[in-house]
PDB file of N, H, CA, C and O in Angstrom:
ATOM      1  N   UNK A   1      -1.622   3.623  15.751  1.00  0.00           N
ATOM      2  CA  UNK A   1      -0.267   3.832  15.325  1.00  0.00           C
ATOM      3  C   UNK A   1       0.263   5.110  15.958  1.00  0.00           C
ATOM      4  O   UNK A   1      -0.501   6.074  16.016  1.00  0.00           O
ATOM      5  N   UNK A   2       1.634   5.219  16.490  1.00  0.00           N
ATOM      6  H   UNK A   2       2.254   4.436  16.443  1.00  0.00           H
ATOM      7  CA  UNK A   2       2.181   5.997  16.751  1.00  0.00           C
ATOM      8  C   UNK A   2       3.034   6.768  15.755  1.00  0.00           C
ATOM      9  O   UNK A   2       3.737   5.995  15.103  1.00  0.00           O
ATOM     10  N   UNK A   3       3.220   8.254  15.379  1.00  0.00           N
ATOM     11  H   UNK A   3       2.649   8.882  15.908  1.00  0.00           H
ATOM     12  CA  UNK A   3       4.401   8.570  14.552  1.00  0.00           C
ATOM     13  C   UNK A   3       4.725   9.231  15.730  1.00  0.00           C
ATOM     14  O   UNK A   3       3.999   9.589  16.657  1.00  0.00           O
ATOM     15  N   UNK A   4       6.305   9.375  15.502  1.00  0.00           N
ATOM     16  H   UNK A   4       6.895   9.084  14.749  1.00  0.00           H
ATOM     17  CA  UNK A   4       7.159  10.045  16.533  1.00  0.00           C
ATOM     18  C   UNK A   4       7.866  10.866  15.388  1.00  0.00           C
ATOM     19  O   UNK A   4       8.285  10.441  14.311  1.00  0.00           O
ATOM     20  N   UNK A   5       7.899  12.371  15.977  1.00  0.00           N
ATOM     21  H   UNK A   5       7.559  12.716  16.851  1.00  0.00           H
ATOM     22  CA  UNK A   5       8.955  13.135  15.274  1.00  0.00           C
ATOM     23  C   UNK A   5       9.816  14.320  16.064  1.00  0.00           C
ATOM     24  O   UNK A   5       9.230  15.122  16.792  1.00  0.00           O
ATOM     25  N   UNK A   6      11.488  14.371  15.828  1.00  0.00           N
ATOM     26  H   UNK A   6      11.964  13.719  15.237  1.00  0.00           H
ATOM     27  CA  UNK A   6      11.574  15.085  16.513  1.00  0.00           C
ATOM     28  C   UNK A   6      11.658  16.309  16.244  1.00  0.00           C
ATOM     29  O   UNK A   6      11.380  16.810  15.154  1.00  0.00           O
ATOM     30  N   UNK A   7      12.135  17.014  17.438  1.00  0.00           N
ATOM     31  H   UNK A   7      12.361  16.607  18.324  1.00  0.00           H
ATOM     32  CA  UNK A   7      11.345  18.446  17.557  1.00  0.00           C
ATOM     33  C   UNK A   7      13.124  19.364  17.550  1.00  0.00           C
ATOM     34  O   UNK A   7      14.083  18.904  18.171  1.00  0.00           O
ATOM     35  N   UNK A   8      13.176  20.422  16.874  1.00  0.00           N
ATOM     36  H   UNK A   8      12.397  20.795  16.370  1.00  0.00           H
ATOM     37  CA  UNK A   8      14.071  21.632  17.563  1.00  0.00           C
ATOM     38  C   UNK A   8      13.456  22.649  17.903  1.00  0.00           C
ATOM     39  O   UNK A   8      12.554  23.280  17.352  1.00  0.00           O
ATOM     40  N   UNK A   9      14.074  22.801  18.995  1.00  0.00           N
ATOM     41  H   UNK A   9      14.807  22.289  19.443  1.00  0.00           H
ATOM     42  CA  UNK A   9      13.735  24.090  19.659  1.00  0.00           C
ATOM     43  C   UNK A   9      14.536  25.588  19.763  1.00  0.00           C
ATOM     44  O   UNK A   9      15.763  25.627  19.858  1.00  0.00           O
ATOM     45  N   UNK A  10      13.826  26.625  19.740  1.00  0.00           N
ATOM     46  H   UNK A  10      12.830  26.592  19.663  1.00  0.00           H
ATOM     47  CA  UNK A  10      14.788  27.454  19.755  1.00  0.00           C
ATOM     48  C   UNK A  10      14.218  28.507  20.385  1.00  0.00           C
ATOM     49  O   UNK A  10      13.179  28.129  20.926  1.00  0.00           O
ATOM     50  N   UNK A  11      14.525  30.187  20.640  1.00  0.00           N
ATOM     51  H   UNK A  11      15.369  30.494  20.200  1.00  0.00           H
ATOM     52  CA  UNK A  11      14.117  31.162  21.094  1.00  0.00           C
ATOM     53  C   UNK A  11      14.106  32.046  20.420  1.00  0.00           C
ATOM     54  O   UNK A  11      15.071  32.083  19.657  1.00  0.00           O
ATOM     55  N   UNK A  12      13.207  33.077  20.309  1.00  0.00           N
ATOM     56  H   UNK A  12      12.422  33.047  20.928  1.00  0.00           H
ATOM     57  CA  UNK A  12      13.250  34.250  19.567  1.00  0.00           C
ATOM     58  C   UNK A  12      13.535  35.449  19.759  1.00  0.00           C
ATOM     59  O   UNK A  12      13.241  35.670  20.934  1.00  0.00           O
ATOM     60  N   UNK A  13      14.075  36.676  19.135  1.00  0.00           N
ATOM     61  H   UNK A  13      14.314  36.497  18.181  1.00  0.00           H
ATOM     62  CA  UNK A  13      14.302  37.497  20.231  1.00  0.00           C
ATOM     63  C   UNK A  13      13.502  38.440  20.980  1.00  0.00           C
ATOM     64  O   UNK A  13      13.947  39.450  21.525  1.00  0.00           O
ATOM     65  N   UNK A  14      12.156  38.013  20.978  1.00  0.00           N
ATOM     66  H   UNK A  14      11.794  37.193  20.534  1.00  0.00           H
ATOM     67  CA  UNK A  14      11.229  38.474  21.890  1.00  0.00           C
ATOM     68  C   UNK A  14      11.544  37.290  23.291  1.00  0.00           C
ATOM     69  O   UNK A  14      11.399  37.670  24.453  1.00  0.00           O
ATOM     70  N   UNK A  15      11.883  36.177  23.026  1.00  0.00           N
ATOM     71  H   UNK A  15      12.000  35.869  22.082  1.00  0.00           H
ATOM     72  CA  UNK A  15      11.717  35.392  24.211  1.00  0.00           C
ATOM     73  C   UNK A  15      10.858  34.558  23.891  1.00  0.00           C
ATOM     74  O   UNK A  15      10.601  33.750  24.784  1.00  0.00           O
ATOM     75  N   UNK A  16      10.214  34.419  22.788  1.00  0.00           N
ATOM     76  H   UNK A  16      10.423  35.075  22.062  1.00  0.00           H
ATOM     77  CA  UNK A  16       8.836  33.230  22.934  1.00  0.00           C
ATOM     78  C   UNK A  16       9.869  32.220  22.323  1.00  0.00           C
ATOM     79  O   UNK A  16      10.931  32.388  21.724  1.00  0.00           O
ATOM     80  N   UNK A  17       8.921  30.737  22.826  1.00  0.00           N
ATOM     81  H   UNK A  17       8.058  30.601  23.312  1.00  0.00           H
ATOM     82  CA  UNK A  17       9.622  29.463  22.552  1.00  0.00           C
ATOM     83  C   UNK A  17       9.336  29.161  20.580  1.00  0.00           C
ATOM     84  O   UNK A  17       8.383  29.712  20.030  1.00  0.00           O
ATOM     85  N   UNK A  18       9.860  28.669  20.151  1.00  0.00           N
ATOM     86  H   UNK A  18      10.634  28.222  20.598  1.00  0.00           H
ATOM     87  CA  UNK A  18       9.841  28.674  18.772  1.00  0.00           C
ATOM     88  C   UNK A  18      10.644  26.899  18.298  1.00  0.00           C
ATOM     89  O   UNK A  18      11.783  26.439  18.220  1.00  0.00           O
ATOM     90  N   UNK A  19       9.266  26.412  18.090  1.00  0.00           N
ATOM     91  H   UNK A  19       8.341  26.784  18.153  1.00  0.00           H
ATOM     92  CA  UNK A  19       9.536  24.774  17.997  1.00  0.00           C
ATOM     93  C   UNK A  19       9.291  24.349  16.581  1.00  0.00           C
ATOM     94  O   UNK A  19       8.270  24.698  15.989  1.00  0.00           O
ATOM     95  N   UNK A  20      10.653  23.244  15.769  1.00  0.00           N
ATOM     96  H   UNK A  20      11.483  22.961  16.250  1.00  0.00           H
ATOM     97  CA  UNK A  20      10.240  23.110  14.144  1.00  0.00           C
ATOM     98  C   UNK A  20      10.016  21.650  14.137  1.00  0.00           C
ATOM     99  O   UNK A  20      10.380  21.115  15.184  1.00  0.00           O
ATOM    100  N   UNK A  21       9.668  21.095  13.517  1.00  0.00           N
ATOM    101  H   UNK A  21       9.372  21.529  12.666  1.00  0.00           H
ATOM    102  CA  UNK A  21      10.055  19.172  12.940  1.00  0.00           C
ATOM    103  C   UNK A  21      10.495  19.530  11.189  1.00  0.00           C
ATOM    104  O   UNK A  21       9.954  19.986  10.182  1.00  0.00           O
ATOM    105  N   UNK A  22      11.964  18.930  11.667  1.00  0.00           N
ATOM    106  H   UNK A  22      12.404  18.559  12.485  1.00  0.00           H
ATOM    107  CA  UNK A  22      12.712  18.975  10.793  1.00  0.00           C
ATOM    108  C   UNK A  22      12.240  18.245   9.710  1.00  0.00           C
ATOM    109  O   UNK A  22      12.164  18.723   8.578  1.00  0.00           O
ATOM    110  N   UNK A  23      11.793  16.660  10.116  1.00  0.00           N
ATOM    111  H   UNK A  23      11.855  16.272  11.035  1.00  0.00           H
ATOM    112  CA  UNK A  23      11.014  16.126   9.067  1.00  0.00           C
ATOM    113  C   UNK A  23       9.936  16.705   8.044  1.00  0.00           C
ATOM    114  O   UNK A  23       9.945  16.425   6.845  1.00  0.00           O
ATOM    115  N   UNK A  24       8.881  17.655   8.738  1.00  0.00           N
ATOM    116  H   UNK A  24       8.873  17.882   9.712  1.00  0.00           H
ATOM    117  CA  UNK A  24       7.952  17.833   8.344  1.00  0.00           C
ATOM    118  C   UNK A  24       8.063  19.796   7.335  1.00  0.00           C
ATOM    119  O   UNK A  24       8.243  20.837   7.966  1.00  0.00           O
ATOM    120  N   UNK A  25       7.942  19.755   6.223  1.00  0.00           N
ATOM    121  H   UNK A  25       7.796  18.909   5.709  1.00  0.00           H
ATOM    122  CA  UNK A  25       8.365  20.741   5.407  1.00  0.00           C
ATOM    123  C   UNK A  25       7.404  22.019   5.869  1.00  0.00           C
ATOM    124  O   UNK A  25       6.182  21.881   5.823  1.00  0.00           O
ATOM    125  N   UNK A  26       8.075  23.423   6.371  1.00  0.00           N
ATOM    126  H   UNK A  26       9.068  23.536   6.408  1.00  0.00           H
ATOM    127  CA  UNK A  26       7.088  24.206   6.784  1.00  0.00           C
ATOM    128  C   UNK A  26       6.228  23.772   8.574  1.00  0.00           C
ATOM    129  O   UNK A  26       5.046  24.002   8.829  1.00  0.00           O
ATOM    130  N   UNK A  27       6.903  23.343   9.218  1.00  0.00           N
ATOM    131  H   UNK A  27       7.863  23.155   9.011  1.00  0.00           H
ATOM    132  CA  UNK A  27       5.950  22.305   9.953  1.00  0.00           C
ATOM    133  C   UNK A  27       6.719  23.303  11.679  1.00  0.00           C
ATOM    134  O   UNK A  27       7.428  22.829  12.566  1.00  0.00           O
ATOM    135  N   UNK A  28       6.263  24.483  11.554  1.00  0.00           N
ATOM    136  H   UNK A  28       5.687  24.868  10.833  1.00  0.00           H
ATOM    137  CA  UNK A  28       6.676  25.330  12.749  1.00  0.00           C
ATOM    138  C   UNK A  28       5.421  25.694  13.917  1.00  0.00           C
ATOM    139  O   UNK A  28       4.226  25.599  13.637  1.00  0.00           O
ATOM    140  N   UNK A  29       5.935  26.119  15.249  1.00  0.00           N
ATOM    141  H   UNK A  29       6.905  26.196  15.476  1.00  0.00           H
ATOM    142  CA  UNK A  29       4.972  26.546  16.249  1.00  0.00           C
ATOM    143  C   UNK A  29       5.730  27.754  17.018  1.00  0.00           C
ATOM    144  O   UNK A  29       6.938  27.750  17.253  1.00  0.00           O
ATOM    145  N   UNK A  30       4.836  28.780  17.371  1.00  0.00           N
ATOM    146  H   UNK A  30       3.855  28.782  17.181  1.00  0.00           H
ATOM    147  CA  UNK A  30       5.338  29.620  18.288  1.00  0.00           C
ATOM    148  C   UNK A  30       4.431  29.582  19.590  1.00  0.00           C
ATOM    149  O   UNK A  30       3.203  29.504  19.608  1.00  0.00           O
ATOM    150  N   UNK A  31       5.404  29.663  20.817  1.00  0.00           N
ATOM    151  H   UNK A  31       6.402  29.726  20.802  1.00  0.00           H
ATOM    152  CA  UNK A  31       4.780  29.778  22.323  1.00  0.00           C
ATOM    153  C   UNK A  31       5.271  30.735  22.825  1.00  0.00           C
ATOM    154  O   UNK A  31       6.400  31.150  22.567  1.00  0.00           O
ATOM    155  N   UNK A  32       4.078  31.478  24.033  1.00  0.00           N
ATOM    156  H   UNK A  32       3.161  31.140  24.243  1.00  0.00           H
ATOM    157  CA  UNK A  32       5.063  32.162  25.307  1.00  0.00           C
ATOM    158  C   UNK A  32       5.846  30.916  25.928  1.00  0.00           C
ATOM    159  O   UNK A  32       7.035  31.167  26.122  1.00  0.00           O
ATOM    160  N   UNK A  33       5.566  30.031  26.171  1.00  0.00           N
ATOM    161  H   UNK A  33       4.600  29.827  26.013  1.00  0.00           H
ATOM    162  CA  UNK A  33       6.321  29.147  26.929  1.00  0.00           C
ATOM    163  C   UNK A  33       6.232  27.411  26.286  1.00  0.00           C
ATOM    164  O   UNK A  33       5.217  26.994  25.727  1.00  0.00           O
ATOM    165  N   UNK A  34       7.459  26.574  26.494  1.00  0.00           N
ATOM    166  H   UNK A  34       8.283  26.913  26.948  1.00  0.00           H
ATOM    167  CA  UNK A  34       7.352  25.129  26.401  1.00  0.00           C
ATOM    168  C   UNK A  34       6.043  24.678  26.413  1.00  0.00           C
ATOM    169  O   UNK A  34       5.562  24.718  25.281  1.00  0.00           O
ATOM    170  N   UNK A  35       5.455  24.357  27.067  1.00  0.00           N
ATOM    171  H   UNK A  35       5.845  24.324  27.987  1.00  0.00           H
ATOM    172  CA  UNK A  35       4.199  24.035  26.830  1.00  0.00           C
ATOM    173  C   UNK A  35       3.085  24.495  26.126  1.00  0.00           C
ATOM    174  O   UNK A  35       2.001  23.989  26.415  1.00  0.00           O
ATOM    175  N   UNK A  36       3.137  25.379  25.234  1.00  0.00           N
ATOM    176  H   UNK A  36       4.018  25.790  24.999  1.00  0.00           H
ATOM    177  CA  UNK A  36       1.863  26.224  24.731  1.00  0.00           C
ATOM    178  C   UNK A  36       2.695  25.899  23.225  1.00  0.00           C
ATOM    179  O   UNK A  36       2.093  25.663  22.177  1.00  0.00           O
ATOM    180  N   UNK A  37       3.783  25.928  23.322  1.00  0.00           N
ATOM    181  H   UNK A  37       4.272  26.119  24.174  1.00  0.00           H
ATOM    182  CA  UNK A  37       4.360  25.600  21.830  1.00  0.00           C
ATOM    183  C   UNK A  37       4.748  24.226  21.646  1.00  0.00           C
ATOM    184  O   UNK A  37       5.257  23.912  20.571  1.00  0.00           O
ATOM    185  N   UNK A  38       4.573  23.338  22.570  1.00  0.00           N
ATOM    186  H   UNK A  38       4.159  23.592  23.444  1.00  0.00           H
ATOM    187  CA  UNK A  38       4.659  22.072  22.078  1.00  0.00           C
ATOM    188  C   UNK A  38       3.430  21.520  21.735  1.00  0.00           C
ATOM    189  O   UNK A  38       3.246  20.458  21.141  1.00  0.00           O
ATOM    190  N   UNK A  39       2.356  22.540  22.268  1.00  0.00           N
ATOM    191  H   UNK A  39       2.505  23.403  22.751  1.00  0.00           H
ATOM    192  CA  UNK A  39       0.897  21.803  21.784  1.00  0.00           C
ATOM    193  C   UNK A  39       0.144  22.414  20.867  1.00  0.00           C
ATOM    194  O   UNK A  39      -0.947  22.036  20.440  1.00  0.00           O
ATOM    195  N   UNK A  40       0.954  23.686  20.473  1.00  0.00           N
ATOM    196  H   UNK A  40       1.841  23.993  20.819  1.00  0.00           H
ATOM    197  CA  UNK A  40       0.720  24.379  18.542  1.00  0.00           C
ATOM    198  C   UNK A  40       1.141  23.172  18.116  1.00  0.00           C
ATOM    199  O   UNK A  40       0.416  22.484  17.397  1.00  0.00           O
ATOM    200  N   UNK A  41       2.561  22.704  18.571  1.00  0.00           N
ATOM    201  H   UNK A  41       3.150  23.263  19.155  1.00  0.00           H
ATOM    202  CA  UNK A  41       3.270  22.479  17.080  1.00  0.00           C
ATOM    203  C   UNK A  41       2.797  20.714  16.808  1.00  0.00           C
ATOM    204  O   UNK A  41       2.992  20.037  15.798  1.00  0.00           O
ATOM    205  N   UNK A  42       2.035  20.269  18.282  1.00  0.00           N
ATOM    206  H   UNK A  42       1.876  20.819  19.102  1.00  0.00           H
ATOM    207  CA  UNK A  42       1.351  18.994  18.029  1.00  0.00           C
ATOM    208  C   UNK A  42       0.119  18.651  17.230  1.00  0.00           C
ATOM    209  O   UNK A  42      -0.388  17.603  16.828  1.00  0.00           O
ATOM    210  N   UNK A  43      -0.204  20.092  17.144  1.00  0.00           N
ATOM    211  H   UNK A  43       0.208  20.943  17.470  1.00  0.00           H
ATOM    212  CA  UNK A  43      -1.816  20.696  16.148  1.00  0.00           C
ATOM    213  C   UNK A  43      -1.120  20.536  14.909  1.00  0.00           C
ATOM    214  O   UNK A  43      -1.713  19.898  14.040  1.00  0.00           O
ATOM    215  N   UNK A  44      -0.016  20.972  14.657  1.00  0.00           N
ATOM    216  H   UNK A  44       0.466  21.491  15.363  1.00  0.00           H
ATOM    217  CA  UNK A  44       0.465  21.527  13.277  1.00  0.00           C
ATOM    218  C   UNK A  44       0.905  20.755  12.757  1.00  0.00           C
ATOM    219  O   UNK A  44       1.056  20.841  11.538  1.00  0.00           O
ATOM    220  N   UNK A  45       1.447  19.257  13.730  1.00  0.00           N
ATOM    221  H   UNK A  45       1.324  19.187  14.720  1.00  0.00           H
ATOM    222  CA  UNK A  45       2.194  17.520  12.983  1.00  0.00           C
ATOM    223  C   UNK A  45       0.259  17.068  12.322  1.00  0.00           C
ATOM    224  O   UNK A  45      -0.117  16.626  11.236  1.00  0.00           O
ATOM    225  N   UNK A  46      -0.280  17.333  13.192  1.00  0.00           N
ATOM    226  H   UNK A  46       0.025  17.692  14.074  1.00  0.00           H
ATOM    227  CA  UNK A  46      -1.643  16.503  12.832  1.00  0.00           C
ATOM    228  C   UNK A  46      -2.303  17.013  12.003  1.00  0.00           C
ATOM    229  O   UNK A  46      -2.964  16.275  11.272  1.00  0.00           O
ATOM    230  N   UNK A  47      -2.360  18.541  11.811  1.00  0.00           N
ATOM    231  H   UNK A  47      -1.823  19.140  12.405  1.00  0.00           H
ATOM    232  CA  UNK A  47      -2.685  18.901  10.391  1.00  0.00           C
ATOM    233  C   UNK A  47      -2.173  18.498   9.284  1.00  0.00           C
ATOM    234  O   UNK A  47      -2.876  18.019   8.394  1.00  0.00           O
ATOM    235  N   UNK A  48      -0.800  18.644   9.178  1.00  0.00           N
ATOM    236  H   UNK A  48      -0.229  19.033   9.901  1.00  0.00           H
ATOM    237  CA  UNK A  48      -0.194  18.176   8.101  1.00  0.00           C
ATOM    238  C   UNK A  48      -0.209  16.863   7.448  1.00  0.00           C
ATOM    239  O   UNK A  48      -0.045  16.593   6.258  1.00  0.00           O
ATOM    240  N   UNK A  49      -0.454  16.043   8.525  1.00  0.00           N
ATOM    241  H   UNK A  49      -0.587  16.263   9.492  1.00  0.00           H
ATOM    242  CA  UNK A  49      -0.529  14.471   8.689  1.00  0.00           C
ATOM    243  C   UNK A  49      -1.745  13.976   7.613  1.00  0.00           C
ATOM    244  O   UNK A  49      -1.736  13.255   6.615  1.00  0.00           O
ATOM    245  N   UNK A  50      -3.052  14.923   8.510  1.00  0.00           N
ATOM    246  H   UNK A  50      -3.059  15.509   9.320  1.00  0.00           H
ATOM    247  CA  UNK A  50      -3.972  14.538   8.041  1.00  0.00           C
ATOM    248  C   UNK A  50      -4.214  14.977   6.367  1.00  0.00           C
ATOM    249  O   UNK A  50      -4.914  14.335   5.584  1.00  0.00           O
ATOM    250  N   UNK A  51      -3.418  16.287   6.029  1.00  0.00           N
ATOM    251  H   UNK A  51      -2.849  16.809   6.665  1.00  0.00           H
ATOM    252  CA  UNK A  51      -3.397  16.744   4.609  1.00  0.00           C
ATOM    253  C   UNK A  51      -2.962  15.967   3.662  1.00  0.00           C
ATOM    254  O   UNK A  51      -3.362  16.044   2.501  1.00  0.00           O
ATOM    255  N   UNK A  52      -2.091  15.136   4.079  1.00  0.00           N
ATOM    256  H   UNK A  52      -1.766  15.073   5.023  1.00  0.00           H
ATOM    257  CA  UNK A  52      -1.227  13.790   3.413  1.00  0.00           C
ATOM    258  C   UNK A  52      -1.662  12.770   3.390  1.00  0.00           C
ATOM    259  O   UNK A  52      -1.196  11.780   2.826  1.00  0.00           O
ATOM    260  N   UNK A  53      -2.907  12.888   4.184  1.00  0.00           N
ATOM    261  H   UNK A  53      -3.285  13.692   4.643  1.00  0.00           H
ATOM    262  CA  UNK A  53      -3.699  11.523   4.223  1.00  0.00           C
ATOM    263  C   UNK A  53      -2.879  10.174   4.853  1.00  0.00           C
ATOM    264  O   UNK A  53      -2.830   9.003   4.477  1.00  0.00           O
ATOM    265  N   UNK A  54      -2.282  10.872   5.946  1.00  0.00           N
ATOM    266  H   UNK A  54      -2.322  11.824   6.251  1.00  0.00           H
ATOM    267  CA  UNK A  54      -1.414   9.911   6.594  1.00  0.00           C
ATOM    268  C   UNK A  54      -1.540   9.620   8.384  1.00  0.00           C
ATOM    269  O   UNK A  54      -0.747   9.103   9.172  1.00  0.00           O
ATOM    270  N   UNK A  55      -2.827  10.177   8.557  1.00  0.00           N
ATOM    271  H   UNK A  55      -3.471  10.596   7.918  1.00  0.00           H
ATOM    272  CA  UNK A  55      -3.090  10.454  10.032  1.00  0.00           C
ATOM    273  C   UNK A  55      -4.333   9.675  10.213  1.00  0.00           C
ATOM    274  O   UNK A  55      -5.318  10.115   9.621  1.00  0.00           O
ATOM    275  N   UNK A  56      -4.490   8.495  10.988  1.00  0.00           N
ATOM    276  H   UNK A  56      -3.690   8.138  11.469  1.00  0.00           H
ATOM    277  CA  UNK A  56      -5.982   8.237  11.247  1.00  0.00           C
ATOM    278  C   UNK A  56      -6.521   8.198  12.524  1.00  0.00           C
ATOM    279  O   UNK A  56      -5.744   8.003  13.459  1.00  0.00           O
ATOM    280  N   UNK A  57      -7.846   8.364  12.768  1.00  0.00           N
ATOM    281  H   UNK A  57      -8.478   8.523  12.009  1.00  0.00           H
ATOM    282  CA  UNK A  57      -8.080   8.832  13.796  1.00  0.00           C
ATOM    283  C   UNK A  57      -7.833   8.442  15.182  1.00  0.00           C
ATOM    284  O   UNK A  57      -8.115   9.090  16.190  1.00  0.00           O
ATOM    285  N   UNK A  58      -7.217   7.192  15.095  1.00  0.00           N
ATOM    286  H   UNK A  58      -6.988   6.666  14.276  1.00  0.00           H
ATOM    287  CA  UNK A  58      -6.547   6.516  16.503  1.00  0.00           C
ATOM    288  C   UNK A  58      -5.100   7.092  16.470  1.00  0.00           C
ATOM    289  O   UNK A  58      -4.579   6.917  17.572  1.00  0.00           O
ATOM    290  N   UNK A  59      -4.257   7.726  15.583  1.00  0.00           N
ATOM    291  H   UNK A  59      -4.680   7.869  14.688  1.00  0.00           H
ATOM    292  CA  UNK A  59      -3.072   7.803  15.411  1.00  0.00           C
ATOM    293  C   UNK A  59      -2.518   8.789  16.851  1.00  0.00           C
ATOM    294  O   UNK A  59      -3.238   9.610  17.419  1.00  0.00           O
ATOM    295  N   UNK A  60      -1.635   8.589  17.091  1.00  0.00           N
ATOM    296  H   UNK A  60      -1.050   7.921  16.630  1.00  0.00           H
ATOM    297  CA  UNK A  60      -0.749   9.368  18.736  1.00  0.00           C
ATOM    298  C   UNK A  60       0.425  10.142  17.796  1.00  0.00           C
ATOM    299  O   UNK A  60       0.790   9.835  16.661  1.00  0.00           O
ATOM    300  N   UNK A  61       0.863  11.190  18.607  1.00  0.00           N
ATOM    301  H   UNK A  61       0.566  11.440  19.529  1.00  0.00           H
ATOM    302  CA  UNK A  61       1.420  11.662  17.724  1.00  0.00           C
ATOM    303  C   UNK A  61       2.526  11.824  18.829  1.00  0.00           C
ATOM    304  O   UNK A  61       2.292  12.576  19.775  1.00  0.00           O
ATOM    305  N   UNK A  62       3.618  11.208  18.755  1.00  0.00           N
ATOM    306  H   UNK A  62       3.807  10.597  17.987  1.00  0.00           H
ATOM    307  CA  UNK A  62       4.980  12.332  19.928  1.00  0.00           C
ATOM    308  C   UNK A  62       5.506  12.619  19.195  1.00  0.00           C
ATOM    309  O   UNK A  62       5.806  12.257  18.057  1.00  0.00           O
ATOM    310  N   UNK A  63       5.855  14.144  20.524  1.00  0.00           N
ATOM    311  H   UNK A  63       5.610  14.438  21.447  1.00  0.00           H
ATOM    312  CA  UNK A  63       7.259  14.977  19.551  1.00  0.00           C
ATOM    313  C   UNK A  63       9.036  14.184  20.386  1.00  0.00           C
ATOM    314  O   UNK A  63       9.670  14.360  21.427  1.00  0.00           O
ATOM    315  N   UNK A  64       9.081  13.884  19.955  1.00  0.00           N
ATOM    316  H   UNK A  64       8.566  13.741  19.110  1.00  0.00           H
ATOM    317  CA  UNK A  64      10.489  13.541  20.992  1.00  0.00           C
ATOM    318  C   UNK A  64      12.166  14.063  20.778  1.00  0.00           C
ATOM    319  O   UNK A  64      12.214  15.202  20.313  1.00  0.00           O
ATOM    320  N   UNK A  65      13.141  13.613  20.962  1.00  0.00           N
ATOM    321  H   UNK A  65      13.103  12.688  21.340  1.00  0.00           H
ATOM    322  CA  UNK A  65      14.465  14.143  20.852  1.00  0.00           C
ATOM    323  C   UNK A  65      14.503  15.771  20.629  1.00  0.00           C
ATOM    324  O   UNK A  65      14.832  16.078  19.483  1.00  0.00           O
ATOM    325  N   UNK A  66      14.268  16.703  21.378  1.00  0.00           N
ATOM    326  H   UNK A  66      14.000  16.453  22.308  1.00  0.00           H
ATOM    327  CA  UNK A  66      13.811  18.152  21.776  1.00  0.00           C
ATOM    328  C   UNK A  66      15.837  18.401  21.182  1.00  0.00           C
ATOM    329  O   UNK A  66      16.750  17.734  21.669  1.00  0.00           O
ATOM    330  N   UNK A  67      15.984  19.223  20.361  1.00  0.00           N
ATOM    331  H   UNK A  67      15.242  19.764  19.965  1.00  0.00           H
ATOM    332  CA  UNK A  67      17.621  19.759  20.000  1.00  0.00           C
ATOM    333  C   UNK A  67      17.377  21.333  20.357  1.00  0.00           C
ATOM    334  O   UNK A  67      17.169  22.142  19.452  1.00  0.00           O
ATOM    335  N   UNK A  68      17.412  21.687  21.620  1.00  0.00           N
ATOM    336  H   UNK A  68      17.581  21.030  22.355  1.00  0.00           H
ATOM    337  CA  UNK A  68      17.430  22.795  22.251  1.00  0.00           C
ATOM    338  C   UNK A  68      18.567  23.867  21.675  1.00  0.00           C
ATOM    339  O   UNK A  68      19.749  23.579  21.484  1.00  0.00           O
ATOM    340  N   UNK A  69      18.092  24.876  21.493  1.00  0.00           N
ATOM    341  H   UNK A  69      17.132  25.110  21.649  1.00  0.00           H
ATOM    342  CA  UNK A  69      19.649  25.782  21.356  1.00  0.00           C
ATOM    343  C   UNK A  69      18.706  27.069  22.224  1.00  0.00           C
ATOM    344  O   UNK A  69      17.569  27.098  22.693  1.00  0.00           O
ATOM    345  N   UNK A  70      19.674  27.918  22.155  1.00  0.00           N
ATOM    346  H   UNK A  70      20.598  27.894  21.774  1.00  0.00           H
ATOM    347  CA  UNK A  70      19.609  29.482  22.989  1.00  0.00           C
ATOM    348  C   UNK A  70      20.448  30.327  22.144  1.00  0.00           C
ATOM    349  O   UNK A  70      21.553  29.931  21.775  1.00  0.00           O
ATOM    350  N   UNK A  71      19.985  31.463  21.819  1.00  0.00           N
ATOM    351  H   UNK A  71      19.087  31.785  22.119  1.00  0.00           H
ATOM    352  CA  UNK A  71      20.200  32.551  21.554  1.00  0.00           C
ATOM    353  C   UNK A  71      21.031  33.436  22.557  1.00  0.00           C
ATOM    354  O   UNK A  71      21.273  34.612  22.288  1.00  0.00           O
TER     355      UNK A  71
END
């Protein structure tokens, strides 16, 4: 099974990338860059997932529809 959730993105004012899922309550990641924070915050859907007892071990997880803003 796939869950898909999407992602906002934003910046901080250090500059690191700072990614939430709106769906998911508490469900944040911080990166130096896009890629290092899209794969916290893919750790942090699957933790939560699995805390809910809603994640099994074949499960895929995308982040998709990225709602970019800038500071």
């Amino acid at each position: 099974m796939t869950h898909e959730f999407a992602v906002a993105v934003d910046w901080d004012d250090r500059g690191r990338v700072v990614g939430t899922v709106p769906a998911l309550d508490d469900c944040i990641a911080v990166g130096s860059d896009m890629d290092e924070m899209l794969e916290m915050l893919e750790e942090e859907v699957r933790s939560q997932l699995a805390a809910r007892g809603r994640l099994g071990a074949e499960d895929d997880i995308e982040l998709i529809g990225f709602d970019l803003w800038t500071i």
